[in-house]
C-alpha positions, -999 to +999 in steps of 0.1 A: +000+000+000+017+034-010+013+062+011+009+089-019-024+103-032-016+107-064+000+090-094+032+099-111+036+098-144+070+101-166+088+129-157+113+133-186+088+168-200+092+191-175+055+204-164+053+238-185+050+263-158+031+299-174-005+304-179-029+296-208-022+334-220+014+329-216+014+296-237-003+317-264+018+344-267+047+314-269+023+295-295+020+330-316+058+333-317+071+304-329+039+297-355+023+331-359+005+316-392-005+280-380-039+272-378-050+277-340-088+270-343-110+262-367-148+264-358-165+242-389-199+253-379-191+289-378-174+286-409-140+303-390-104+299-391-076+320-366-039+317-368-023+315-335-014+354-345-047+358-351-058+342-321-038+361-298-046+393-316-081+392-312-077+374-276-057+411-265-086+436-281-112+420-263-087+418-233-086+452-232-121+461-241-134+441-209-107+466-190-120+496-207-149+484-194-136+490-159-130+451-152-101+445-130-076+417-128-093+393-100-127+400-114-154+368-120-165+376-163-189+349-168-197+328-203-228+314-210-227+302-247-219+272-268-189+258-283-179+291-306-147+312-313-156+338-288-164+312-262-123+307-268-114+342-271-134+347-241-112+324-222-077+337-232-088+376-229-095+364-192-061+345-188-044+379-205-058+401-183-056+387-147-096+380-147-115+345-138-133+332-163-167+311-150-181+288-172-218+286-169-236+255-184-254+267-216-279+245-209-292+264-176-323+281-174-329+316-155-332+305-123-300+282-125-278+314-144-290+334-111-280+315-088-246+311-104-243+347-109-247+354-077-226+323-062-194+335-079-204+375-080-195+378-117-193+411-133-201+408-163-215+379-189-203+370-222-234+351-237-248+338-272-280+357-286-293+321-284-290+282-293-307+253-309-327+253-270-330+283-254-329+320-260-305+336-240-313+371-240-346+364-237-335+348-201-316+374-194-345+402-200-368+382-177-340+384-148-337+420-153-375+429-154-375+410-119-346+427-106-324+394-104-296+401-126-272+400-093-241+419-095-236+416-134-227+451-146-215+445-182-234+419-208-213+412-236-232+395-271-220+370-292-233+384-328-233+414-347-265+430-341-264+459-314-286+460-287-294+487-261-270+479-229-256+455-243-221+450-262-215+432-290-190+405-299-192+404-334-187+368-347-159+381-369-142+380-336-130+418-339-135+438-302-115+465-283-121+504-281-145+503-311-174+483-303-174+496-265-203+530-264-190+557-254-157+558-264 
């Protein structure tokens, strides 16, 4: 009977020791034009260049925002390339990303919005089985949005208080009102 509580596997690759962000920026210097993600269903393709581009505008959109490293940004969508850019503008700058289960229903995103005390909510429009902002209307018009002060949109068309992550993947100072 061993005494550890975990298992040990080979140790001749030394565990890589940055953070997801970090390991991008390395991925987008030594291939800057390999393919990093290909989304078949949204008909999309980034280079690891690309990829970290895009990953750094909405990175600094979300601070423009007023988001601080240490703040909970939520996602609520899919599989999609923003669902992925999402997750490395977080790692880039110093925020938590929390996933929330597409598949929830307004009582379940409350109480997970108000568990974690995101900030703000990157979410799709809709999917094959829910409508999103439809959701999210009926939590406002109740008062139960919890402590969500920015909702971010996966799509192109604008909507009032909301921002908009195009699907084209582009975000920074542009697409944020007021600036």
């Amino acid at each position: 009977m061993s005494n550890q509580s975990h298992v040990t596997g080979s140790i001749d690759t030394e565990l890589y020791q940055g953070t997801i962000g970090d390991a991008l920026h390395r991925a987008a210097m030594l291939w800057p034009d390999g393919e990093a993600l290909i989304s078949r269903h949204q008909n999309l393709r980034l280079t690891f260049a690309e990829l970290l581009d895009q990953s750094q505008s909405f990175a600094l959109g979300l601070l423009e925002l007023g988001l601080k490293p240490g703040d909970r940004v939520g996602i609520w969508a899919p599989n999609c390339v923003q669902w992925v850019i999402t997750q490395y503008a977080t790692s880039l700058s110093g925020m938590i990303l929390v996933n929330i289960n597409p598949d929830y229903r307004p009582r379940e995103l409350k109480f997970a919005l108000e568990k974690v005390g995101c900030k703000a909510l990157v979410m799709s429009r809709k999917s094959e089985h829910a409508n999103y902002v439809q959701m999210v209307d009926d939590l406002k018009a109740q008062g139960d949005i919890g402590c969500i002060e920015h909702l971010v949109l996966i799509g192109e068309q604008q909507q009032k208080n909301i921002i908009t992550l195009p699907v084209s993947c582009k975000m920074g100072k542009a697409k944020i009102p007021g600036n």
